[in-house]
C-alpha positions, -999 to +999 in steps of 0.1 A: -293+052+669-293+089+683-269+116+665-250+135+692-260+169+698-233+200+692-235+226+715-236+260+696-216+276+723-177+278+711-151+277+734-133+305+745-098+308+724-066+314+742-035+327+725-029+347+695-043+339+662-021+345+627-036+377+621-024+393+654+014+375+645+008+389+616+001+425+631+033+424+657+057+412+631+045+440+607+049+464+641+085+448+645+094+454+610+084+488+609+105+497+640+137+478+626+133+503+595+127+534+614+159+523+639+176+521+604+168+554+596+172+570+626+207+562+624+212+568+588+244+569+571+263+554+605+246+520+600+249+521+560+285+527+563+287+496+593+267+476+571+291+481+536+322+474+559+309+445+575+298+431+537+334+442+520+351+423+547+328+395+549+339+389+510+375+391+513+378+428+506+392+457+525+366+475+551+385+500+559+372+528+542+337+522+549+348+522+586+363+554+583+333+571+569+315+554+594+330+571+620+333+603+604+293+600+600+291+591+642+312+628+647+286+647+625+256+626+643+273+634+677+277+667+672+241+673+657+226+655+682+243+680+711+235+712+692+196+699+685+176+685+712+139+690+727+146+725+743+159+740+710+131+730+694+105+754+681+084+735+655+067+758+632+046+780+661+056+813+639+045+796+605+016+784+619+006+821+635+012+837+598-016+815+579 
């Protein structure tokens, strides 16, 4: 009785193995926390209203200072944009 022989070739694999899953929910993750940030205090404030009036309670406020954060976003984001920025060419020129 012969043994079979293995080839010591390996197939080619197709698809993704954990580590790369791994890699694009860690990519995923990190972009949902910078979104978070990049909107700040507007999505804290959505976030406490939705969770007071998910438990029963008043939402109001939170919504309020919601907004009020959205005005102050809005207007920094129309007094600040790519052509007013000047980095730090004149700190940089001093050292």
């Amino acid at each position: 009785m012969s043994l079979p022989v293995f080839s010591t070739r390996r197939r080619p694999q197709r698809g993704q193995s954990m580590v790369e899953y791994v890699v694009i929910v860690a990519l995923v993750a990190v972009a949902a926390i910078a979104v978070y940030q990049l909107f700040g205090q507007v999505v804290r404030s959505q976030t406490a209203a939705m969770a007071r009036e998910l438990a029963g309670e008043d939402g109001s406020t939170e919504s309020r200072a919601a907004q009020t954060a959205a005005k102050g976003a809005r207007s920094q984001a129309s007094a600040r944009s790519l052509k007013s920025f000047t980095g730090n060419a004149a700190q940089a020129g001093a050292n």
